[in-house]
BAKE-520836 format. One record per residue (C-alpha): residue number from 0; residue in three letters; x, y, z. Coordinates in steps of 0.2 Angstrom, whole numbers. Layout:
BAKE-520836
<voza><num>NUM</num><residu>ALA</residu><east>X</east><north>Y</north><up>Z</up></voza>
...
end
This chain:
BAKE-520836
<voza><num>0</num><residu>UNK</residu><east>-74</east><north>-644</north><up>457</up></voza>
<voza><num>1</num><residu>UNK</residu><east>-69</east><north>-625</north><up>460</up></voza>
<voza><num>2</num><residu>UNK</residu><east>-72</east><north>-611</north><up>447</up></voza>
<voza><num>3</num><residu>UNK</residu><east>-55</east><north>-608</north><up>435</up></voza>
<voza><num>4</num><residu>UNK</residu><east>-55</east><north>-590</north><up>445</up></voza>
<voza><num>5</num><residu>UNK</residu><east>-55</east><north>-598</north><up>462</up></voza>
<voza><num>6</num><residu>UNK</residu><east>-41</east><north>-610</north><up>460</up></voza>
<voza><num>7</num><residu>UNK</residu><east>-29</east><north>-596</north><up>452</up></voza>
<voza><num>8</num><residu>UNK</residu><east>-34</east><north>-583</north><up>465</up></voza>
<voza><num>9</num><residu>UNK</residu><east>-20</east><north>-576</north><up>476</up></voza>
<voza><num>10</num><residu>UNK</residu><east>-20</east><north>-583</north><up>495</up></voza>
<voza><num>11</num><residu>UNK</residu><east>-17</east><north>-565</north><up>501</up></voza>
<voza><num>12</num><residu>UNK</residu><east>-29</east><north>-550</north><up>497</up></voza>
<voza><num>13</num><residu>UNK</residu><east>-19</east><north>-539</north><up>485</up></voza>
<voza><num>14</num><residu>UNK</residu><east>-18</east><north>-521</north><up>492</up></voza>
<voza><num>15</num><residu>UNK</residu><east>-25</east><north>-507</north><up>479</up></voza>
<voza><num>16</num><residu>UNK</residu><east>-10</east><north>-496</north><up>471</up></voza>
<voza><num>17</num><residu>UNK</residu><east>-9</east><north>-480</north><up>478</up></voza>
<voza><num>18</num><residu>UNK</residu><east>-18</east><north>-467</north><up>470</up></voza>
<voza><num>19</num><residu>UNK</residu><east>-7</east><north>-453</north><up>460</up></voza>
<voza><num>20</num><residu>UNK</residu><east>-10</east><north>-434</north><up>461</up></voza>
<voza><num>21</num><residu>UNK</residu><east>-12</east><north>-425</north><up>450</up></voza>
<voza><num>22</num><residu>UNK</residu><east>-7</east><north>-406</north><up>450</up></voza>
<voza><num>23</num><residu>UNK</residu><east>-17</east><north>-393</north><up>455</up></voza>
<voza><num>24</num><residu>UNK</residu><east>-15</east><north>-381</north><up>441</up></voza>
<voza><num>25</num><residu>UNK</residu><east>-4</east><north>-380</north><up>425</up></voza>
<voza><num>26</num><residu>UNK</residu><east>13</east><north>-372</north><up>426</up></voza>
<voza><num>27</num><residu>UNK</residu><east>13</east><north>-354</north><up>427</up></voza>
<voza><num>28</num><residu>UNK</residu><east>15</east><north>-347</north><up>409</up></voza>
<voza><num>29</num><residu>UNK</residu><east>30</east><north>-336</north><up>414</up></voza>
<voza><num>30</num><residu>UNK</residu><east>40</east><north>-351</north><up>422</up></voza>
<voza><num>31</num><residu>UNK</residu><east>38</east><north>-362</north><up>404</up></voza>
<voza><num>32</num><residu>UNK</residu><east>45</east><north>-345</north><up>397</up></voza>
<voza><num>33</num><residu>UNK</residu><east>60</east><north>-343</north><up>409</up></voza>
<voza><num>34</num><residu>UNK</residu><east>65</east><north>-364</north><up>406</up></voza>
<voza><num>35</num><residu>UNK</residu><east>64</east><north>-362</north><up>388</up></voza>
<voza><num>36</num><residu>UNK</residu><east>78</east><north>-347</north><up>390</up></voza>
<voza><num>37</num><residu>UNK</residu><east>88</east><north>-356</north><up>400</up></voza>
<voza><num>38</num><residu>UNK</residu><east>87</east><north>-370</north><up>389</up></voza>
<voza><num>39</num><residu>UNK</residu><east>92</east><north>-361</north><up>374</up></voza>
<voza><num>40</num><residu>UNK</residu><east>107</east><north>-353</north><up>382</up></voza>
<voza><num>41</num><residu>UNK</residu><east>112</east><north>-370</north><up>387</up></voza>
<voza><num>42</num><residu>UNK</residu><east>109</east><north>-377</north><up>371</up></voza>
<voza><num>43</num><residu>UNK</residu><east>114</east><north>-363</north><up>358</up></voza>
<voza><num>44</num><residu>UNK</residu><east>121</east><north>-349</north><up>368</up></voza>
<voza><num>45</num><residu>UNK</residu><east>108</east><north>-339</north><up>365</up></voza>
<voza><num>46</num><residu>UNK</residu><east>88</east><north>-337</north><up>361</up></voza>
<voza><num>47</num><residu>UNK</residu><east>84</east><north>-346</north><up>345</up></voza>
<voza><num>48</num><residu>UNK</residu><east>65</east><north>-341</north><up>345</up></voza>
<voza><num>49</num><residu>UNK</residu><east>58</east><north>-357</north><up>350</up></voza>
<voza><num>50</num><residu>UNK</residu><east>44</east><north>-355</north><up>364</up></voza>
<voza><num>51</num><residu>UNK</residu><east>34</east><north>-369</north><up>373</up></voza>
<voza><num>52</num><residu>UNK</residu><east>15</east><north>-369</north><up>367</up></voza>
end
């Protein structure tokens, strides 16, 4: 009689998920600054003081 883990294997090998990369640095501090003003105009109309970090 075959092994629990035989009989529920798949017929077809599965194929690995592809591998995710990752970034090769952080976003530059002065780009985080420039989103967050654009945010707060967008949001407010104007600076509010709010900063990523």
């Amino acid at each position: 009689m075959p092994h629990t883990a035989d009989r529920h294997a798949p017929a077809t090998p599965v194929a690995p998920a592809p591998r995710r990369r990752r970034r090769a640095e952080q976003t530059p501090r002065s780009a985080a600054d420039a989103l967050q003003r654009a945010l707060d105009r967008r949001d407010n109309g104007g600076v509010t003081g709010h900063h990523l970090g």
